[in-house]
C-alpha positions as CSV (number, residue, x, y, z in Angstrom):
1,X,-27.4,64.3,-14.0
2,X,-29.3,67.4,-14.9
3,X,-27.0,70.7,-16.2
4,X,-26.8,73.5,-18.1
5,X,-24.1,75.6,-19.8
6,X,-24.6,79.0,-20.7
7,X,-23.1,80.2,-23.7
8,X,-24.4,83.9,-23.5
9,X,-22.2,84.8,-20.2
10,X,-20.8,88.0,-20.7
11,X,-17.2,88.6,-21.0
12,X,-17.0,90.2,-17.6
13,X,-18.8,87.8,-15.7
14,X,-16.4,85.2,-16.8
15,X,-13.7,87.2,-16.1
16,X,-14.3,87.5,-12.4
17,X,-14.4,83.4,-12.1
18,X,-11.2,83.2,-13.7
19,X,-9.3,86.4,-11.9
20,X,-10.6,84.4,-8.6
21,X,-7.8,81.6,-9.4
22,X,-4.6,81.9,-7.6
23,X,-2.6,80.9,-10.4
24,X,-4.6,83.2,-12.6
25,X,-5.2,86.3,-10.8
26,X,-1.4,87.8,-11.7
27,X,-1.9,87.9,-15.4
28,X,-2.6,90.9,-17.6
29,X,-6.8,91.7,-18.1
30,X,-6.2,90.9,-22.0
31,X,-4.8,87.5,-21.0
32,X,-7.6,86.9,-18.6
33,X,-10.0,88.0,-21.6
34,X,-7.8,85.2,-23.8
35,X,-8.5,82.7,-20.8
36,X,-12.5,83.2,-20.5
37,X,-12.9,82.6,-24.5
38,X,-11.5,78.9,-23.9
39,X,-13.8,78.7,-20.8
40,X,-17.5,77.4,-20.5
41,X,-20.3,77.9,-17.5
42,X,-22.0,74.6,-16.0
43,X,-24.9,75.3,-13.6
44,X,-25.7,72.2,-11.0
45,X,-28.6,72.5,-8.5
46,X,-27.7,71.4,-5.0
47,X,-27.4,67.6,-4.5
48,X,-26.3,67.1,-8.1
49,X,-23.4,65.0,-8.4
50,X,-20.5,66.9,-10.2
51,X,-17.9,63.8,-11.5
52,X,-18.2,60.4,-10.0
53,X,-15.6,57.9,-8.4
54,X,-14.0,56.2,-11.5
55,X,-14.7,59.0,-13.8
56,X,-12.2,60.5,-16.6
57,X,-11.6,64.5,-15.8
58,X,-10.9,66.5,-18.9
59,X,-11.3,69.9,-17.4
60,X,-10.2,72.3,-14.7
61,X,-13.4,73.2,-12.9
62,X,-13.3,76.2,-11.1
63,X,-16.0,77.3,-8.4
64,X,-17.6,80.9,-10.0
65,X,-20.7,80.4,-7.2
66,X,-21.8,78.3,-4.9
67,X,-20.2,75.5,-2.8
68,X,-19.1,71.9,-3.9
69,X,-18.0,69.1,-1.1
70,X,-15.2,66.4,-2.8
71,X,-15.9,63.0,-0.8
72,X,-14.9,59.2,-1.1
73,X,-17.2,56.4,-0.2
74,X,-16.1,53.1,0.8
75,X,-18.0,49.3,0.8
76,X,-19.2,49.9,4.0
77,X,-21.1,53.0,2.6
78,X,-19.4,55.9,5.8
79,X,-18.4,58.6,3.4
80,X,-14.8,60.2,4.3
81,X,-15.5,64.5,3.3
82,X,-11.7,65.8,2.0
83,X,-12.8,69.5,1.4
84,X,-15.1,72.0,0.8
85,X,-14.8,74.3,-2.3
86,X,-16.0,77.7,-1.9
87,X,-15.7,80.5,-4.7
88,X,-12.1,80.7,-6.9
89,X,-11.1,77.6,-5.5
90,X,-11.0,74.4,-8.0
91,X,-11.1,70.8,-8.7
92,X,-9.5,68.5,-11.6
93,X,-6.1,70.2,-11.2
94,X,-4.4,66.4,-12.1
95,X,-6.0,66.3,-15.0
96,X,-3.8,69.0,-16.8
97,X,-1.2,66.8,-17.0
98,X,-2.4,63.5,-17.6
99,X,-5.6,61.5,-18.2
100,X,-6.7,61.2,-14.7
101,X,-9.5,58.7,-13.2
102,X,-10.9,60.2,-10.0
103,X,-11.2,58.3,-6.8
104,X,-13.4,60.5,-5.4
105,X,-16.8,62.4,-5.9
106,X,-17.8,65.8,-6.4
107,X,-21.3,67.3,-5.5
108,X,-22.7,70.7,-5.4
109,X,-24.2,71.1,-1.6
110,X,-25.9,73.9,-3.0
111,X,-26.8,75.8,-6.1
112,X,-23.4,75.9,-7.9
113,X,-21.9,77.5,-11.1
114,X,-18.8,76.2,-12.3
115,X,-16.0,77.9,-15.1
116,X,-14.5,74.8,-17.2
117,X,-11.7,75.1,-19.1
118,X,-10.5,72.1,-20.8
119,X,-7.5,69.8,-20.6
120,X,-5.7,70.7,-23.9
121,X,-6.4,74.6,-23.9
122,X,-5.1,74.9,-20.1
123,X,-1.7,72.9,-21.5
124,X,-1.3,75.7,-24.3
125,X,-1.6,78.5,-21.8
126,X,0.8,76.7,-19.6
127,X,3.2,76.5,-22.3
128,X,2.5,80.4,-23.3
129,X,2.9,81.3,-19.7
130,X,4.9,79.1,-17.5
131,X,4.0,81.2,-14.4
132,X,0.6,79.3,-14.6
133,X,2.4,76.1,-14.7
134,X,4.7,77.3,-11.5
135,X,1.5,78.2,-9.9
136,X,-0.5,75.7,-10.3
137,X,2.2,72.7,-9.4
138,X,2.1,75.2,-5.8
139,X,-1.5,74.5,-5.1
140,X,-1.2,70.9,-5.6
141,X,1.3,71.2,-3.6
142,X,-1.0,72.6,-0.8
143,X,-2.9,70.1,-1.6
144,X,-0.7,67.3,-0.9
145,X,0.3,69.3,2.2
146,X,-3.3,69.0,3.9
147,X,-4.0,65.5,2.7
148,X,-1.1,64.4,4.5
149,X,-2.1,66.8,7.9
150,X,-5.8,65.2,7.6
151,X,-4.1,61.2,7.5
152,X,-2.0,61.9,9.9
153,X,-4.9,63.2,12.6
154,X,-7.2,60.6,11.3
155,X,-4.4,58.0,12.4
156,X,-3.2,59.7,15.2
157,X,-5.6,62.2,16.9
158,X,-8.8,61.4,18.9
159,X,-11.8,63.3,18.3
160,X,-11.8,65.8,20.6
161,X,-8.0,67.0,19.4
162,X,-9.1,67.1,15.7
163,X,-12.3,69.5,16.3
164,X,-9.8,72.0,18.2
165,X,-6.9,71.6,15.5
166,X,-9.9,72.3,12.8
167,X,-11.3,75.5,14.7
168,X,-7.6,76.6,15.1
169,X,-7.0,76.2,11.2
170,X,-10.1,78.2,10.4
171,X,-9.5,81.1,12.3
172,X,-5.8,81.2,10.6
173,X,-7.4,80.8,7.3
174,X,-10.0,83.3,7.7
175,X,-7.4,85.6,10.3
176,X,-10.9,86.2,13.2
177,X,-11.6,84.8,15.7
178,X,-15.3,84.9,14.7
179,X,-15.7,82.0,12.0
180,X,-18.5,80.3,10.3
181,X,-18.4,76.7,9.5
182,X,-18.4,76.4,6.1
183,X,-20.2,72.9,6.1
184,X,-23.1,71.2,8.1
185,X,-22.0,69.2,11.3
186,X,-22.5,66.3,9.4
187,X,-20.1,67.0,7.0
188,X,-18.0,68.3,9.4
189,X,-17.7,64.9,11.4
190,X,-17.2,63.2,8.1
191,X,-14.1,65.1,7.5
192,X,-13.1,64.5,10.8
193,X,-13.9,60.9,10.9
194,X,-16.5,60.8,13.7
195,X,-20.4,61.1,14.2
196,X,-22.3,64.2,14.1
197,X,-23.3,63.5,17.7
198,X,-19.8,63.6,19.0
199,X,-18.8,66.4,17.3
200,X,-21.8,68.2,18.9
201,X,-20.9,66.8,22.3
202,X,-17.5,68.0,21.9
203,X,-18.5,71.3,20.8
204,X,-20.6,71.6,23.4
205,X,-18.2,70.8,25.8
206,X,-15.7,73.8,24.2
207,X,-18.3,76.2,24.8
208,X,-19.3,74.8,28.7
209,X,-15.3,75.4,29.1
210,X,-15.5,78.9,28.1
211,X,-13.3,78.5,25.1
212,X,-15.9,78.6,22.7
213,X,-19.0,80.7,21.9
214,X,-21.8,79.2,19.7
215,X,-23.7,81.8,18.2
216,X,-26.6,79.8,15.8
217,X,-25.7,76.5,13.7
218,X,-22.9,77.5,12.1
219,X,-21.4,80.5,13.7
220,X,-18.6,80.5,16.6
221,X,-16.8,82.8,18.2
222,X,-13.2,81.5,19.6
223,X,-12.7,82.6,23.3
224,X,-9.8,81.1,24.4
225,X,-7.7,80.3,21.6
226,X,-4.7,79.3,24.0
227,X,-6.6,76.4,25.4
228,X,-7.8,75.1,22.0
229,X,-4.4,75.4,21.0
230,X,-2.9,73.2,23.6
231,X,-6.0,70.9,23.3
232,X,-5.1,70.8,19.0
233,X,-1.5,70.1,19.9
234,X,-2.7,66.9,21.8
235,X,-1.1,68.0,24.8
């Protein structure tokens, strides 16, 4: 695995990765400054495998640019997607309380930089500012939360119900109805457990049944959110 760390980043541009965190972004800008001096840049080129199943994390990694998909692989080879990370978000959030080994991977799907701040340093500011601590036990929290939500429709949803539920959750998240799919339809039917084909079938179907628009690879504007609605509820 070919990286880089720059040393040289100015004060400022580190600043921005860390005022990106949720459980950063309420501090003073001399406490951010105080973060950033603990922190280091990593630069991975697109297809370049970030931490590998079975791996020890010692840092918080946190997303300055670019995109990085956390997957697990089983014997049979499918590959199961959990999430994409887009800018401010982060990975390695166990490992500031304990030694953890990952069960999963991490890889840039394209050219990514990534703020790390290291196991022992993020447990002193915790300690000097147990807001951070509060905060950050909430977004493993969330994280927990949609872990569960993606077993449960894995287990208990067929396909067709999943993409709806998944279009539905986007538009909440990014509050249009005019979304972008932040991942290729492959990945996107390897978070949803199903074949690239089906999910362009199903798709397809959304937009025959006027409830969809598909505007490019990536791109869709939600119609009828009523009917995908009903369709995510299963009913």
């Amino acid at each position: 695995m070919s990286q880089s760390c720059s040393h040289n980043q100015s004060v400022d541009s580190k600043q921005l990765c860390v005022s990106k965190v949720p459980f950063f972004n309420h501090l003073e800008t001399n406490e951010m400054v105080q973060i950033v001096k603990m922190s280091r840049h990593i630069n991975f080129k697109k297809g370049e495998v970030i931490h590998h199943e079975g791996d020890t994390l010692d840092y918080l990694y946190i997303v300055h640019q670019g995109r990085v998909k956390i997957y697990q692989l089983f014997e049979n080879g499918k590959e199961q997607l959990l999430r994409i990370l887009e800018t401010g978000e982060f990975m390695g959030e166990l490992a500031l309380f304990t030694e953890k080994v990952v069960d999963s991977y991490a890889e840039a799907i394209e050219n990514t930089e990534i703020c790390a701040i290291h196991r022992s340093d993020m447990q002193l500011l915790m300690k000097d500012y147990p807001t951070i601590a509060v905060k950050v036990l909430e977004q493993i929290s969330n994280r927990l939360d949609q872990t569960e939500k993606l077993v449960g429709q894995l287990s208990a949803k067929d396909v067709e119900t999943r993409t709806a539920a998944y279009l539905i959750d986007l538009a909440a998240k990014k509050d249009s109805m005019e979304i972008v799919l932040p991942m290729s339809k492959k990945d996107l039917a390897s978070y949803l457990g199903t074949t690239q084909e089906t999910i362009s079938r199903r798709l397809s179907n959304f937009q025959t049944n006027g409830w969809i628009e598909q505007k490019g690879h990536r791109s869709i504007k939600i119609l009828d959110k009523e009917s995908l609605t009903t369709i995510s509820a299963g009913i």
